[in-house]
mmCIF file as gemmi writes it, N, C-alpha and C atoms, coordinates in Angstrom:
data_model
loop_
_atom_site.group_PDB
_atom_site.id
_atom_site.type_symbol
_atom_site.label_atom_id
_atom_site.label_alt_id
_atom_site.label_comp_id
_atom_site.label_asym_id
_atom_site.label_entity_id
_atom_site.label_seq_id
_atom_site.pdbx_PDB_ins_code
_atom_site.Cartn_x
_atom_site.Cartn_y
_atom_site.Cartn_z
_atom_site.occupancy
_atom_site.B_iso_or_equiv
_atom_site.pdbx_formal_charge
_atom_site.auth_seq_id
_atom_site.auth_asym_id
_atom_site.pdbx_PDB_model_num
ATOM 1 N N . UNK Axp A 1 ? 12.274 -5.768 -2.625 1 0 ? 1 A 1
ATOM 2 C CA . UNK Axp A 1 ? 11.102 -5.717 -1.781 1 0 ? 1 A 1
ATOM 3 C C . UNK Axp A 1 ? 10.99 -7.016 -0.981 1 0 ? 1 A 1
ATOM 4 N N . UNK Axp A 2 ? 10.588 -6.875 0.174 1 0 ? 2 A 1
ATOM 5 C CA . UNK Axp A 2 ? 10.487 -8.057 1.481 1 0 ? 2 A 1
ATOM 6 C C . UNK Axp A 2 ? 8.989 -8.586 1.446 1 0 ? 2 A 1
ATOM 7 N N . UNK Axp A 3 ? 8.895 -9.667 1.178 1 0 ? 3 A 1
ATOM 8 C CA . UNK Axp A 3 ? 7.489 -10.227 1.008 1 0 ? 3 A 1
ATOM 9 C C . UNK Axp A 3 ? 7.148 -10.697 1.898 1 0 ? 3 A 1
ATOM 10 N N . UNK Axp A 4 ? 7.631 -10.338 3.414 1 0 ? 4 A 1
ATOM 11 C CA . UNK Axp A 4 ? 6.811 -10.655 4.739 1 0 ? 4 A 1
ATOM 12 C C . UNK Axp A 4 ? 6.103 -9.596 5.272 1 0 ? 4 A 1
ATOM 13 N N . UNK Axp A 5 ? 5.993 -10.241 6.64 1 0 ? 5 A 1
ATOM 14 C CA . UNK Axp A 5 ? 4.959 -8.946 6.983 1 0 ? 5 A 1
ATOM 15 C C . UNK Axp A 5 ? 6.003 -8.58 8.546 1 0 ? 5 A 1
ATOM 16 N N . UNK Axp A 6 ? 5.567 -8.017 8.544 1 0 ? 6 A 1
ATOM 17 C CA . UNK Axp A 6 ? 6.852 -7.062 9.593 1 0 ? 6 A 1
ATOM 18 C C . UNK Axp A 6 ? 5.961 -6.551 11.105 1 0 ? 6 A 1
ATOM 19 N N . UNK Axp A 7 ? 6.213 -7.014 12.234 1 0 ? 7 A 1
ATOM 20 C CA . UNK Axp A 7 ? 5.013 -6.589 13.464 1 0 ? 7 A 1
ATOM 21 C C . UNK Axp A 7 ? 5.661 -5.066 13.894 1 0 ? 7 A 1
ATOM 22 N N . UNK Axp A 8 ? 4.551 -3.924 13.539 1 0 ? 8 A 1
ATOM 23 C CA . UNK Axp A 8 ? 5.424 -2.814 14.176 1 0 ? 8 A 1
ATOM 24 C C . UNK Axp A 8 ? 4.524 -2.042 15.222 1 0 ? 8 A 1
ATOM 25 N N . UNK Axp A 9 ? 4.938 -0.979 15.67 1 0 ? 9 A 1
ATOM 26 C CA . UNK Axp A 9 ? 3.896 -0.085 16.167 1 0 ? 9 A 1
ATOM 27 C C . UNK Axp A 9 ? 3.629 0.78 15.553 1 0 ? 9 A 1
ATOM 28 N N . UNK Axp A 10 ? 2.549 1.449 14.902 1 0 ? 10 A 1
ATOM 29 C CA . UNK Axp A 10 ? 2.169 2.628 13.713 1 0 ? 10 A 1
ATOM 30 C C . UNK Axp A 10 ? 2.315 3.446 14.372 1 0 ? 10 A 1
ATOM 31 N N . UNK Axp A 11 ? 3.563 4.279 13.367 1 0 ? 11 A 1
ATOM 32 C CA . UNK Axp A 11 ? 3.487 5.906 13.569 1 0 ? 11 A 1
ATOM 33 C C . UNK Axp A 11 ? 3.039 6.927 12.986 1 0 ? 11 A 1
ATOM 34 N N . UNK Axp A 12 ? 2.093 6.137 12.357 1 0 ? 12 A 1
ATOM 35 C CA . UNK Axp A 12 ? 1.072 7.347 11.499 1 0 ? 12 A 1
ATOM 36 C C . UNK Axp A 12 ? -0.06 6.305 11.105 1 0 ? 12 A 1
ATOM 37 N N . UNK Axp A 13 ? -1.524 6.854 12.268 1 0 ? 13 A 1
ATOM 38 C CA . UNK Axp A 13 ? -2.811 6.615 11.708 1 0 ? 13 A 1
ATOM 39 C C . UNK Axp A 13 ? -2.963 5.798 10.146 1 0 ? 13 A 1
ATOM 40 N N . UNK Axp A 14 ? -3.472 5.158 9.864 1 0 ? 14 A 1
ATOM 41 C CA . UNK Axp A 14 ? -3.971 4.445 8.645 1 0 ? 14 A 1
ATOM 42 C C . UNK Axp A 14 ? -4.797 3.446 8.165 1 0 ? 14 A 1
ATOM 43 N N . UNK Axp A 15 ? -5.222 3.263 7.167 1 0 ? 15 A 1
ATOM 44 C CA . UNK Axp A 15 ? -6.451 2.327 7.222 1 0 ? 15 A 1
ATOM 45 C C . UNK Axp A 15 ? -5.613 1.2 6.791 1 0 ? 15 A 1
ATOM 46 N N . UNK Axp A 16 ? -6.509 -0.354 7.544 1 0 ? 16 A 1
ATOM 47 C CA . UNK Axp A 16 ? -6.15 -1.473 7.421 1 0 ? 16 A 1
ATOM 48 C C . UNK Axp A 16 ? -6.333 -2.077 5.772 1 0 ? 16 A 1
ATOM 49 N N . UNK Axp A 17 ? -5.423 -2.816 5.383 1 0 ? 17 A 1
ATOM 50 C CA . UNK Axp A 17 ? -5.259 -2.719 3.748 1 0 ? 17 A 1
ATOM 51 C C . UNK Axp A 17 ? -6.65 -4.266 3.449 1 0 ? 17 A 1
ATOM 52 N N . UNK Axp A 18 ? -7.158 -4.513 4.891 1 0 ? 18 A 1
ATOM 53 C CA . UNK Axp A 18 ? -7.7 -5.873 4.681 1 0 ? 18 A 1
ATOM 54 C C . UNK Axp A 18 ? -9.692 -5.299 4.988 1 0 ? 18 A 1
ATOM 55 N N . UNK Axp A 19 ? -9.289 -4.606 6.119 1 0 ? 19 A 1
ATOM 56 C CA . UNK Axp A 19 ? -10.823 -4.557 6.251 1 0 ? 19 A 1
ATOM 57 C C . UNK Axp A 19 ? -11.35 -2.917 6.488 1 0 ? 19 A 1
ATOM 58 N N . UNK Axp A 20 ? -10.315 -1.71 5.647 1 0 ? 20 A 1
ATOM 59 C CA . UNK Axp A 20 ? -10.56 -0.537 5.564 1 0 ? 20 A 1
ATOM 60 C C . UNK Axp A 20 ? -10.693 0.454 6.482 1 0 ? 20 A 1
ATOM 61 N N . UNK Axp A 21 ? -10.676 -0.175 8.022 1 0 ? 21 A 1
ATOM 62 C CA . UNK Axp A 21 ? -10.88 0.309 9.314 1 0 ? 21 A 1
ATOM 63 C C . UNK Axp A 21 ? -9.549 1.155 10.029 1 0 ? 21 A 1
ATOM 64 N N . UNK Axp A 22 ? -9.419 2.44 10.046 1 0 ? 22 A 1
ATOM 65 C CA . UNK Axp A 22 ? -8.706 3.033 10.949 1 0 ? 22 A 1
ATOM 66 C C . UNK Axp A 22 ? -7.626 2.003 12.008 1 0 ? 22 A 1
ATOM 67 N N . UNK Axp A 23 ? -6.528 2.145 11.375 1 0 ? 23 A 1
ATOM 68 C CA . UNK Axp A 23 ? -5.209 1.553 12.853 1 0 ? 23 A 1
ATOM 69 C C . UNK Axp A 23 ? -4.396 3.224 13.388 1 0 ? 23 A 1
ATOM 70 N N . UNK Axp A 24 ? -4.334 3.166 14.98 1 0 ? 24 A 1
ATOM 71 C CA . UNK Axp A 24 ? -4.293 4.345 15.493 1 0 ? 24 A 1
ATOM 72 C C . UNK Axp A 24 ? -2.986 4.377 15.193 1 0 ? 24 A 1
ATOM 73 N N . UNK Axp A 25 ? -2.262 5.571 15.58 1 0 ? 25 A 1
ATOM 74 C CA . UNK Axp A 25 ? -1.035 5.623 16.026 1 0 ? 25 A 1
ATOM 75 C C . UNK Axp A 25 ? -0.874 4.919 17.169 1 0 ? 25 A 1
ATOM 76 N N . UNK Axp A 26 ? 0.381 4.352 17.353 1 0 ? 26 A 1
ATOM 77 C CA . UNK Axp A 26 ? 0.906 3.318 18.495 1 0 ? 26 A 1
ATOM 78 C C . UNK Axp A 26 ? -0.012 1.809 18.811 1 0 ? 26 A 1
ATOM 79 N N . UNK Axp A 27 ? -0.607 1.904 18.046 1 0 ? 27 A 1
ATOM 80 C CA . UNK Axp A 27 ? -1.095 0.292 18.112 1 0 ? 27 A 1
ATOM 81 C C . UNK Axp A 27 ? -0.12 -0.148 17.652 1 0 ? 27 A 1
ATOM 82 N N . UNK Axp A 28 ? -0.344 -1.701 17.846 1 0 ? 28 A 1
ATOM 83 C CA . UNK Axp A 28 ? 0.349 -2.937 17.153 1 0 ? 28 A 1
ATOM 84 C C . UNK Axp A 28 ? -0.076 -3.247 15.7 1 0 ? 28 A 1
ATOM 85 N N . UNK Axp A 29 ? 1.004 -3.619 15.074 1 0 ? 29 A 1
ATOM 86 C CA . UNK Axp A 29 ? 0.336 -3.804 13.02 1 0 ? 29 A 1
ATOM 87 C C . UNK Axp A 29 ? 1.055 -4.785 12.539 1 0 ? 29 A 1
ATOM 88 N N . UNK Axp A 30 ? 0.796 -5.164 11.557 1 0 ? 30 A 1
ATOM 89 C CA . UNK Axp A 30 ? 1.897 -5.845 10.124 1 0 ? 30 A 1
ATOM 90 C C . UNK Axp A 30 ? 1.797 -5.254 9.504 1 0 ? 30 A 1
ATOM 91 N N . UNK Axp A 31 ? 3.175 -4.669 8.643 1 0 ? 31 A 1
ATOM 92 C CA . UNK Axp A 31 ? 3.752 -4.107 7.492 1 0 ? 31 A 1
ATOM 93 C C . UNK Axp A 31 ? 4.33 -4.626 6.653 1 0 ? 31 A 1
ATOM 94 N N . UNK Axp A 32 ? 3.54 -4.76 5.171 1 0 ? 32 A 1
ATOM 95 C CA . UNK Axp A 32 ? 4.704 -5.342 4.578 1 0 ? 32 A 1
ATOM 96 C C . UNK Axp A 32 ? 5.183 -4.103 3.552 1 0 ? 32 A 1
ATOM 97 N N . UNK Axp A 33 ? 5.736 -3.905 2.844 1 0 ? 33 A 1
ATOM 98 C CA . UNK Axp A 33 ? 6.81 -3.252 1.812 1 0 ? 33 A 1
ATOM 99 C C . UNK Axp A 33 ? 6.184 -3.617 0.975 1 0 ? 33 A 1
ATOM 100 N N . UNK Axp A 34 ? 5.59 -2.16 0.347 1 0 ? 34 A 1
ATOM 101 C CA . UNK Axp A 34 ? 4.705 -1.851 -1.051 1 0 ? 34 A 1
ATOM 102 C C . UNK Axp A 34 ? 3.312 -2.481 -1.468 1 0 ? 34 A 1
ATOM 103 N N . UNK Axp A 35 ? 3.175 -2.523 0.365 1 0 ? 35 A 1
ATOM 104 C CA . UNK Axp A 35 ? 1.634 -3.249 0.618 1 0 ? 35 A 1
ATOM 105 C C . UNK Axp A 35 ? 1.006 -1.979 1.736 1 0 ? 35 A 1
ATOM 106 N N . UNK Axp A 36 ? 0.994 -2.189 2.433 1 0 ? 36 A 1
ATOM 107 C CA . UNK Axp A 36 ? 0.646 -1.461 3.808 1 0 ? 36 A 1
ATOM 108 C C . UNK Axp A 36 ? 0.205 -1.731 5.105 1 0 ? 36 A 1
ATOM 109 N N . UNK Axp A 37 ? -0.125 -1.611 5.806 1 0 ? 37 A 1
ATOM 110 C CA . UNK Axp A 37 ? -0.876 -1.986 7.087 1 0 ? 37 A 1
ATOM 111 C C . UNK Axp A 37 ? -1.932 -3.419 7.462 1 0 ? 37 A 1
ATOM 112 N N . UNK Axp A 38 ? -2.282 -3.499 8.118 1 0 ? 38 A 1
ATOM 113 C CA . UNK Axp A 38 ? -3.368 -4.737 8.783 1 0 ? 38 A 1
ATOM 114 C C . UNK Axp A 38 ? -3.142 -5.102 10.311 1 0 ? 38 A 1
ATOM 115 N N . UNK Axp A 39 ? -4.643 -4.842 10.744 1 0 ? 39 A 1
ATOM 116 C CA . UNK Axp A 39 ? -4.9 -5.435 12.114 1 0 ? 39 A 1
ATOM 117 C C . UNK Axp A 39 ? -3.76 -6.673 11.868 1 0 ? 39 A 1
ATOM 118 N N . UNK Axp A 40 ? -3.209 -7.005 13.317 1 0 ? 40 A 1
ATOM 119 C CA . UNK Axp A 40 ? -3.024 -8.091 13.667 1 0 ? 40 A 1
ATOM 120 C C . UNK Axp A 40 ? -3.856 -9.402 13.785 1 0 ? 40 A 1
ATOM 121 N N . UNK Axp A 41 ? -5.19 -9.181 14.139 1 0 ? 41 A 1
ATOM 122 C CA . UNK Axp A 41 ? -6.254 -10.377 14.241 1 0 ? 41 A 1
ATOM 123 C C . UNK Axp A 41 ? -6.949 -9.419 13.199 1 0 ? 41 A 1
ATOM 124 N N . UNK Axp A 42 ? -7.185 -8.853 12.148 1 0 ? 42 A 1
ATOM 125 C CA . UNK Axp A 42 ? -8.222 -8.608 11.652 1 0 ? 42 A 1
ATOM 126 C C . UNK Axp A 42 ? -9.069 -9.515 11.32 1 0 ? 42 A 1
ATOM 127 N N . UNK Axp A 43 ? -10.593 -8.518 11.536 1 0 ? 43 A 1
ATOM 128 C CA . UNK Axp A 43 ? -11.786 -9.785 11.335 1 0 ? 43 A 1
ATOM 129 C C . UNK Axp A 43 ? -12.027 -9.935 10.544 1 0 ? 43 A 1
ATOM 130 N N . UNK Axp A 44 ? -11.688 -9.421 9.501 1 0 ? 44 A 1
ATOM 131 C CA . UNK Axp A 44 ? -11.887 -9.897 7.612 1 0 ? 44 A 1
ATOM 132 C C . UNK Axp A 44 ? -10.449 -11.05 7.341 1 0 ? 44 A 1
ATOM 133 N N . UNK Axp A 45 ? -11.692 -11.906 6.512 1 0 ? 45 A 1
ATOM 134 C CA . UNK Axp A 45 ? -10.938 -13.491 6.279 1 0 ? 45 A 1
ATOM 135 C C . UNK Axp A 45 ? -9.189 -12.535 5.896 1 0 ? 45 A 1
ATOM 136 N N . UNK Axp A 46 ? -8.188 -13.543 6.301 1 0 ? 46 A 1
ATOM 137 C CA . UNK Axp A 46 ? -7.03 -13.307 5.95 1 0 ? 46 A 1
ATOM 138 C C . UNK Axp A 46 ? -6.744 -13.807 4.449 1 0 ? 46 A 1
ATOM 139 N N . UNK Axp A 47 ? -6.377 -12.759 3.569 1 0 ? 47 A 1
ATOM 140 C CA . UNK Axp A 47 ? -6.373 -12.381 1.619 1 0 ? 47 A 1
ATOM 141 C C . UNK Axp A 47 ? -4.819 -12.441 1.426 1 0 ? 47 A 1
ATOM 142 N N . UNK Axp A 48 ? -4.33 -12.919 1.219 1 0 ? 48 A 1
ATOM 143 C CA . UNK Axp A 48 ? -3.273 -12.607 0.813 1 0 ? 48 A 1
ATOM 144 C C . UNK Axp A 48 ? -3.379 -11.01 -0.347 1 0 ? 48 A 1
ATOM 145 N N . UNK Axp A 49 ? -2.629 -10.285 0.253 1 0 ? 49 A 1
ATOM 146 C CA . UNK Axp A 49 ? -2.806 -9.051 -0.97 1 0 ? 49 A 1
ATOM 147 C C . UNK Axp A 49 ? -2.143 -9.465 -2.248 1 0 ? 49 A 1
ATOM 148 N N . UNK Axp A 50 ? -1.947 -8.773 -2.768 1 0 ? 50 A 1
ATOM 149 C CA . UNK Axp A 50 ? -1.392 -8.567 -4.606 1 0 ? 50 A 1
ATOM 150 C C . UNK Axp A 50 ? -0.821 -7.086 -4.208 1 0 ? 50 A 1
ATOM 151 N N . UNK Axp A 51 ? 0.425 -7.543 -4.566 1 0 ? 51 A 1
ATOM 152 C CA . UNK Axp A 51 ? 1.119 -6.282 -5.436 1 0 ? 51 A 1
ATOM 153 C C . UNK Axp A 51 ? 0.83 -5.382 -6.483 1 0 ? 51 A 1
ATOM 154 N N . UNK Axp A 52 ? 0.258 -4.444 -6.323 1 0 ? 52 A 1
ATOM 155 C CA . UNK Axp A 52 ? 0.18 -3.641 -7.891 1 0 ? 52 A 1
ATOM 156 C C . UNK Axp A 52 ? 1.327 -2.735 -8.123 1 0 ? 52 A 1
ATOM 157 N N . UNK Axp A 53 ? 2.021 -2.893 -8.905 1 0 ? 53 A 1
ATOM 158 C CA . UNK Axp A 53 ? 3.172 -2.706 -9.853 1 0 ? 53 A 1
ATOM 159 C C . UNK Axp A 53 ? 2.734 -1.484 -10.814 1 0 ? 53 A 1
ATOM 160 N N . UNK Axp A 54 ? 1.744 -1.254 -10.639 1 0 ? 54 A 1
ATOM 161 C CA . UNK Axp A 54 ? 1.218 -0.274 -12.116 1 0 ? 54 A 1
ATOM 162 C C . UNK Axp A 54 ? 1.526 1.637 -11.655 1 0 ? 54 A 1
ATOM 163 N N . UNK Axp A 55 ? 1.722 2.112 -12.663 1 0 ? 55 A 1
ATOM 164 C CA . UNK Axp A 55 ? 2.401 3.354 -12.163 1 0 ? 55 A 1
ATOM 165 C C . UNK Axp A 55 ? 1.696 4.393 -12.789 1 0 ? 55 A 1
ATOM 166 N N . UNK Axp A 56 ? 1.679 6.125 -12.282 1 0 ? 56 A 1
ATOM 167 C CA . UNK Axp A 56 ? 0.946 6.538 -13.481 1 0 ? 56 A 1
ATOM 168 C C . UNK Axp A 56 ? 2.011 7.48 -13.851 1 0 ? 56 A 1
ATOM 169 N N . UNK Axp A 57 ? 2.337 7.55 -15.594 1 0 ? 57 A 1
ATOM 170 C CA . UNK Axp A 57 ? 3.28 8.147 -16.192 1 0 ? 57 A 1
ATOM 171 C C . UNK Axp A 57 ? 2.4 9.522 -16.291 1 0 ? 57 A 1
ATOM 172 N N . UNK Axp A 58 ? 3.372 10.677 -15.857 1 0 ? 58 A 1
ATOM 173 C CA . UNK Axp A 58 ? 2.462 12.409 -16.764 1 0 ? 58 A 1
ATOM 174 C C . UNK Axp A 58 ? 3.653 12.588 -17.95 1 0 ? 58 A 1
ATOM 175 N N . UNK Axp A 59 ? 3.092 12.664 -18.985 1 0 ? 59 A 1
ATOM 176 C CA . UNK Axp A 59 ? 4.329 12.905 -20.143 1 0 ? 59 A 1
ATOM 177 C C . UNK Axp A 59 ? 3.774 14.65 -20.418 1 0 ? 59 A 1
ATOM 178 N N . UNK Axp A 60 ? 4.478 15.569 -20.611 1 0 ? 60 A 1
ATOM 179 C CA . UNK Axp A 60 ? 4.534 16.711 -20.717 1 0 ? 60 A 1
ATOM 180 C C . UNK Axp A 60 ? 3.848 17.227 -22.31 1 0 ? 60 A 1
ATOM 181 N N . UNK Axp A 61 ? 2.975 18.363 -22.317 1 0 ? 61 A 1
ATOM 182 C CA . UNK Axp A 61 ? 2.54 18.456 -23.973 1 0 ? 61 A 1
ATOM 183 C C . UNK Axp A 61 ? 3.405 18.404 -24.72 1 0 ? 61 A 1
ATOM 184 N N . UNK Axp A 62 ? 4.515 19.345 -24.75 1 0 ? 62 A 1
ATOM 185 C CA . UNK Axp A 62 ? 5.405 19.522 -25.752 1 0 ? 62 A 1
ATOM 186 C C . UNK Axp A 62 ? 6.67 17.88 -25.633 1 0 ? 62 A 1
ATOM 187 N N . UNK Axp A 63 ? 6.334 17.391 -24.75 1 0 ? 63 A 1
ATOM 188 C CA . UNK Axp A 63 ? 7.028 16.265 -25.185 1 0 ? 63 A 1
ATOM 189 C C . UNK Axp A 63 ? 6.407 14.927 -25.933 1 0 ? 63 A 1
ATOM 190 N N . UNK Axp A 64 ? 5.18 15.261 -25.949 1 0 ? 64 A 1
ATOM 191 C CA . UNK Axp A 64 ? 3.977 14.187 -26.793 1 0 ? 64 A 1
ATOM 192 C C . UNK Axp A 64 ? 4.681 13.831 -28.29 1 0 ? 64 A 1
ATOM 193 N N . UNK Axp A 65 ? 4.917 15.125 -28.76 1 0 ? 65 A 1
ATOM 194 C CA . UNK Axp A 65 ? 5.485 14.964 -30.522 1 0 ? 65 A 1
ATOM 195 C C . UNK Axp A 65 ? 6.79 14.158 -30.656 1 0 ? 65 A 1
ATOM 196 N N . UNK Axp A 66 ? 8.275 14.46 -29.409 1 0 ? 66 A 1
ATOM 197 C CA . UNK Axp A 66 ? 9.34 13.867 -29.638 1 0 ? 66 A 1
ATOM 198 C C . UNK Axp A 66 ? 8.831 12.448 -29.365 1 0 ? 66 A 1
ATOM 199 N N . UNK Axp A 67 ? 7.922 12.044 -28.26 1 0 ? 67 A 1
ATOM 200 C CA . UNK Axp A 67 ? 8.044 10.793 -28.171 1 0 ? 67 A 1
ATOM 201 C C . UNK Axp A 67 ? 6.564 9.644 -29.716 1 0 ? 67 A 1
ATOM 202 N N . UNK Axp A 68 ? 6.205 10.728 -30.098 1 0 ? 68 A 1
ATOM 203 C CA . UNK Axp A 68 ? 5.137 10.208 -30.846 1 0 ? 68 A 1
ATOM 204 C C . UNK Axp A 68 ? 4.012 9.944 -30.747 1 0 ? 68 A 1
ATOM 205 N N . UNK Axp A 69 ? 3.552 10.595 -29.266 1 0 ? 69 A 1
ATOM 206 C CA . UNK Axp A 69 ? 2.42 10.26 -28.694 1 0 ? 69 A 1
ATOM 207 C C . UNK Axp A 69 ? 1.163 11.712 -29.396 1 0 ? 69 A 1
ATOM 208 N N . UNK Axp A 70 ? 0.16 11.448 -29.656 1 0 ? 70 A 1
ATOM 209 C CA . UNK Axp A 70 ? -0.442 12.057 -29.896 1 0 ? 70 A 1
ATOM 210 C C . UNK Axp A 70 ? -1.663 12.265 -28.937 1 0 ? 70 A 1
């Protein structure tokens, strides 16, 4: 994973990861990798994000007993 931020043009609508606000398609953005989007000048103080790493496991019923999970 690339821990910069990348200047692109959005090709798909999305909210800014800093101040929650709609970025259109074909505007200007920063992207980073396993972060998401942000105005270029956004007006919310600049945060460095955090990575969340956390995942959600579905373990199957009948596989609860082989693995010991109850």
């Amino acid at each position: 994973m690339s821990n910069k931020w990348i200047k692109l043009t959005v090709k798909f609508s999305n909210k800014c990861i800093q101040c929650d606000s709609y970025i259109m398609k074909g505007e200007k953005a920063l992207w980073m990798e396993g972060l998401g989007i942000k105005h270029i000048d956004c007006p919310v103080i600049n945060i460095e994000p955090v990575k969340d790493d956390s995942r959600l496991i579905i373990i199957e019923e009948e596989d609860k007993e082989m693995l010991g999970i109850k």
